[in-house]
C-alpha positions, 0 to 999 in steps of 0.5 A, a space after each residue: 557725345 553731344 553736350 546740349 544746354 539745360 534750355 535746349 534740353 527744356 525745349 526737347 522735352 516741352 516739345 514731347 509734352 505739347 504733342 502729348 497734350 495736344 492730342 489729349 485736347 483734341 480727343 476731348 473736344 471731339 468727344 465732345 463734339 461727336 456726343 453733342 452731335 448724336 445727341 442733336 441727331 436723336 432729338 431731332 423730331 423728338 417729343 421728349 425735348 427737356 429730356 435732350 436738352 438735360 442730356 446736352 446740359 450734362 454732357 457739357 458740364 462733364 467734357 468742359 472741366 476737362 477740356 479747360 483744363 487740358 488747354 490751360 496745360 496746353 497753353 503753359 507748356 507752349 509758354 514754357 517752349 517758347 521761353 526755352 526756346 528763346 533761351 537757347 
């Protein structure tokens, strides 16, 4: 049995929860992006103008929270790596 440190142990596990993290982010600003994208699309020609841009507004104001959240995440536990890893 192979006895690996506690930073070597640290950098196995950041390593899992940086890809973790990493999708959640990306899902979120895709999501994003895809309903700013369709709301753009059907606003196109549109008479009603103020409507499109509060929808807009409101998907903004629900995915960025979440997004800056995920990648503040995202960002510790590369830190976190990075220091581990440097630890070995």
């Amino acid at each position: 049995m192979a006895d690996y440190t506690v930073h070597e142990e640290k950098v196995y596990l950041n390593s899992s929860t940086i890809t973790k993290q990493q999708a959640l982010y990306d899902s979120l600003v895709s999501r994003r992006d895809e309903l700013l994208d369709l709301l753009d699309l059907f606003s196109k020609d549109s008479q009603r103008t103020e409507f499109h841009e509060s929808q807009r507004k409101n998907v903004i104001n629900d995915f960025n929270p979440e997004i800056k959240e995920a990648k503040r995440l995202l960002m510790n536990s590369k830190r976190r790596f990075e220091y581990n890893f440097n630890r070995c």
